[in-house]
MARKOL-34315 format. One record per residue (C-alpha): residue number from 1; x, y, z. Coordinates in pm, 1 decimal. Layout:
% residues N
[atom NUM; [X; Y; Z]];
...
***
This chain:
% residues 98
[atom 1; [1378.1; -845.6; 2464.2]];
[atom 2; [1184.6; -962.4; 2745.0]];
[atom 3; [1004.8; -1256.7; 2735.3]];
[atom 4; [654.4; -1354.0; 2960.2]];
[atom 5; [492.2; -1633.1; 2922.2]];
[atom 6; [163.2; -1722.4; 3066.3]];
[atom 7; [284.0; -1934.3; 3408.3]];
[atom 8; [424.2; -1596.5; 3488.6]];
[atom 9; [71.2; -1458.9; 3519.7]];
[atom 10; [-40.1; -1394.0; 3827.3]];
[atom 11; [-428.7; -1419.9; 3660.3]];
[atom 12; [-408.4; -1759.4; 3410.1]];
[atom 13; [-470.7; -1598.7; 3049.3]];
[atom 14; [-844.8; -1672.1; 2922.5]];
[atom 15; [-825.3; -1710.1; 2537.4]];
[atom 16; [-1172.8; -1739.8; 2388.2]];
[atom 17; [-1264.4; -1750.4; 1989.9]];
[atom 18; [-1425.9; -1440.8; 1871.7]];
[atom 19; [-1813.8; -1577.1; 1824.5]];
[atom 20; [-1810.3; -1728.7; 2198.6]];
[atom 21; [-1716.3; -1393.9; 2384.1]];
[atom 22; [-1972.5; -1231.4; 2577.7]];
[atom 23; [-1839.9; -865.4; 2591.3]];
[atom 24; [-2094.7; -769.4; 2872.2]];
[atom 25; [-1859.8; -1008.7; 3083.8]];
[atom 26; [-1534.8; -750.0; 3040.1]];
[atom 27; [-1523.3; -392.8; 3147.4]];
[atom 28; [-1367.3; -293.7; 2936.6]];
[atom 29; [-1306.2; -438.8; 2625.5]];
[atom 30; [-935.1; -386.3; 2458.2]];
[atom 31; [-890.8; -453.8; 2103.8]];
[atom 32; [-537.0; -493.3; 1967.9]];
[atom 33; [-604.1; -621.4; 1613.3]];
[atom 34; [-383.9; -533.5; 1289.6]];
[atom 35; [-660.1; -334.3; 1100.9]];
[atom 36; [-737.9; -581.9; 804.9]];
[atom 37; [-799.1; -852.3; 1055.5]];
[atom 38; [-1127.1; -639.8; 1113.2]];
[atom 39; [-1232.5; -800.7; 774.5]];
[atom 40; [-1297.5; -1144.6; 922.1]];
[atom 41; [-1664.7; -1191.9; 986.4]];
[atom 42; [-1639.0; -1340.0; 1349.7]];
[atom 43; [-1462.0; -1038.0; 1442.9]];
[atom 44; [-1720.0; -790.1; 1282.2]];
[atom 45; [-2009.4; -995.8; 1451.6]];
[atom 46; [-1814.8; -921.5; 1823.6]];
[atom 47; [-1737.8; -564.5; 1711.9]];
[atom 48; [-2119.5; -539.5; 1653.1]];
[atom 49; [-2174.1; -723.2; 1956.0]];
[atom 50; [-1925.8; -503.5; 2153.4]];
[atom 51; [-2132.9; -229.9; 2020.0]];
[atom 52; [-2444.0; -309.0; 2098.9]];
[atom 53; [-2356.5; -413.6; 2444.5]];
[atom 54; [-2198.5; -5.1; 2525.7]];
[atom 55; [-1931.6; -204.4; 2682.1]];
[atom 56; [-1664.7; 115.8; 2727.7]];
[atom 57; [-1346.5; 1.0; 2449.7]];
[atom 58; [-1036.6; 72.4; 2333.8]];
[atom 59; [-853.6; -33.1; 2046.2]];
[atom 60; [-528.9; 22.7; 1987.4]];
[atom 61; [-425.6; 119.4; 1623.1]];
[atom 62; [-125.3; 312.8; 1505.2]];
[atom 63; [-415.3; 574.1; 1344.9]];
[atom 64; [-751.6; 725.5; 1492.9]];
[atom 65; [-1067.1; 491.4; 1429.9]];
[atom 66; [-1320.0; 633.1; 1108.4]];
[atom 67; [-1554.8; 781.7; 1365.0]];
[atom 68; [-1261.7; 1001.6; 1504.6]];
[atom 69; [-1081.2; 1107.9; 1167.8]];
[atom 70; [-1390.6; 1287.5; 1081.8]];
[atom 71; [-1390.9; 1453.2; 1343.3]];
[atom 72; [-1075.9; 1607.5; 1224.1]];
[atom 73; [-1161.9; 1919.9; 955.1]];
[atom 74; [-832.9; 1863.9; 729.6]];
[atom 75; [-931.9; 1557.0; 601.5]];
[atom 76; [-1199.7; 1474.0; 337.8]];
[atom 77; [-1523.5; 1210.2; 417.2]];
[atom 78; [-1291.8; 946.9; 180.8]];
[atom 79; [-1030.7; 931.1; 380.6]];
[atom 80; [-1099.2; 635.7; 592.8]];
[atom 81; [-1260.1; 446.7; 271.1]];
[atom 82; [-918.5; 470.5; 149.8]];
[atom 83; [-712.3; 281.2; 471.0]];
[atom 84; [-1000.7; 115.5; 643.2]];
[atom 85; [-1076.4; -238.6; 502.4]];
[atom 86; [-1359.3; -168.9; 709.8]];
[atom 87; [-1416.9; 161.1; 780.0]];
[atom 88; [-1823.5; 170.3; 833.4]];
[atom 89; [-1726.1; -151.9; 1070.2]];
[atom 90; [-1705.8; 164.5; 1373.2]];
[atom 91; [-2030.3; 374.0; 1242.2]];
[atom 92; [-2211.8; 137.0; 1534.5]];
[atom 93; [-2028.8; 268.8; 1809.5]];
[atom 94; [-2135.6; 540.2; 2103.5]];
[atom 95; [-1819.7; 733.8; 2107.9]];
[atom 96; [-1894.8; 750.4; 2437.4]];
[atom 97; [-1793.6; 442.2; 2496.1]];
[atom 98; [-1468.2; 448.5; 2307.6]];
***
């Protein structure tokens, strides 16, 4: 297992709470939540924020977003109701941007 800390950065890491950040200040924005964390209500405000702002994003998830799994035939409209905590949380996004 390697180890890095944040003296090893070449860039000093920026941490920020979730109601300060100002996503039109990243391009892009990378989210790398566990998927209940979603729940919290600072990060729904930024998730609306990082909506609204059609700053391009990615979040990484071990399972495709609500938006996407309908996209896929097979499964039924419930299916993200069912392991979402959140799942009309991504309804707000451009899938553009995504």
């Amino acid at each position: 297992m390697a180890e890095i800390g944040a003296e090893q950065c070449p860039i000093a890491p920026d941490a920020i709470v979730p109601g300060e950040v100002d996503p039109k200040r990243f391009d892009p924005v990378c989210l790398a939540m566990q998927e209940p964390q979603y729940s919290a209500l600072e990060v729904r405000d930024l998730i609306g924020r990082i909506a609204a702002s059609r700053t391009p994003c990615l979040s990484i998830m071990n399972m495709p977003l609500p938006p996407f799994l309908g996209k896929i035939v097979a499964l039924k409209d419930k299916t993200a109701a069912l392991v979402f905590a959140e799942p009309n949380l991504w309804r707000q996004y451009d899938l553009a941007t995504m």
